[in-house]
N, C-alpha and C positions, 0 to 999 in steps of 0.2 A: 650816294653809296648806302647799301644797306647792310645789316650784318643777323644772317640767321644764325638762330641758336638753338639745339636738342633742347627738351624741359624732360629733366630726370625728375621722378617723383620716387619717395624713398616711405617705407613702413613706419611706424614710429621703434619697432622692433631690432630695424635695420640701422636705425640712426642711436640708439642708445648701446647696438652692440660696436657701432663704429668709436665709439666717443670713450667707453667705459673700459676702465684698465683691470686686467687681468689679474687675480692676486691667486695663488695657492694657499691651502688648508694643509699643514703641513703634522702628521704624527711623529712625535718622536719613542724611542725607546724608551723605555725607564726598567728597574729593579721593581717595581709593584704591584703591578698588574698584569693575572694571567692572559694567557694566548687566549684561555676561554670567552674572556671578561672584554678582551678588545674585541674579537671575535662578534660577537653575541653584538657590542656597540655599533658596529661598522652596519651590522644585519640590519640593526634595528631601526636605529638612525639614518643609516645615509644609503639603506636599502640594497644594499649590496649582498649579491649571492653568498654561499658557505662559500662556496670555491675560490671566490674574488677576495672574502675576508681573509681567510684563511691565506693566501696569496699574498696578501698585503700584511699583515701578521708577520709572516715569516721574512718580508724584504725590510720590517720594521726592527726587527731581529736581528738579519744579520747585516744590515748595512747601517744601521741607528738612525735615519728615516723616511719618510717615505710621502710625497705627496696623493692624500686620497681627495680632492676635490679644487674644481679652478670656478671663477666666477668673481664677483664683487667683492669689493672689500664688504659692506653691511649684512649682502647673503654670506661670504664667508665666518664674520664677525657672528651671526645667530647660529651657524653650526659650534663656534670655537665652542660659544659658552658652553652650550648642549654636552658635548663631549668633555669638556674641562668640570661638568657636575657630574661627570659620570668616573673623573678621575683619571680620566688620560691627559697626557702629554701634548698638546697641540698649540700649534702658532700658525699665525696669518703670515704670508709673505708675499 
């Protein structure tokens, strides 16, 4: 008796995006920092259009807040800091 078998061959791309958990970059509201100032951060940093900022700005506003980015926890972990020196509000989740 013999027994054949397909051979799946996989990316290295493929196997680290099957394997690696998801985390969000979460903004929150705060009383300190203008719309300008988030604004201007999200452009800058995390390259996001006026529109998108601005966008995200206002759901940061009025709902207290807002996931702008998904990926690893250590890619997420080098945005926190970036943005937490720039004085925003943010956690990993």
């Amino acid at each position: 008796m013999s027994v054949e078998t397909a051979q799946e061959t996989y990316t290295l791309e493929e196997l680290l995006a099957s394997v690696k958990e998801n985390h969000r970059l979460i903004l929150w509201n705060d009383d300190v920092n203008t719309f300008e100032h988030v604004i201007y951060c999200l452009m800058h940093h995390l390259q996001y259009t006026e529109t998108e900022a601005e966008r995200i700005a206002w759901k940061v506003h009025t709902e207290g807040k807002c996931a702008i980015l998904e990926g690893s926890f250590t890619e997420l972990e080098v945005y926190r800091k970036i943005l937490k020196s720039e004085g925003l509000t943010v956690t990993v989740e």
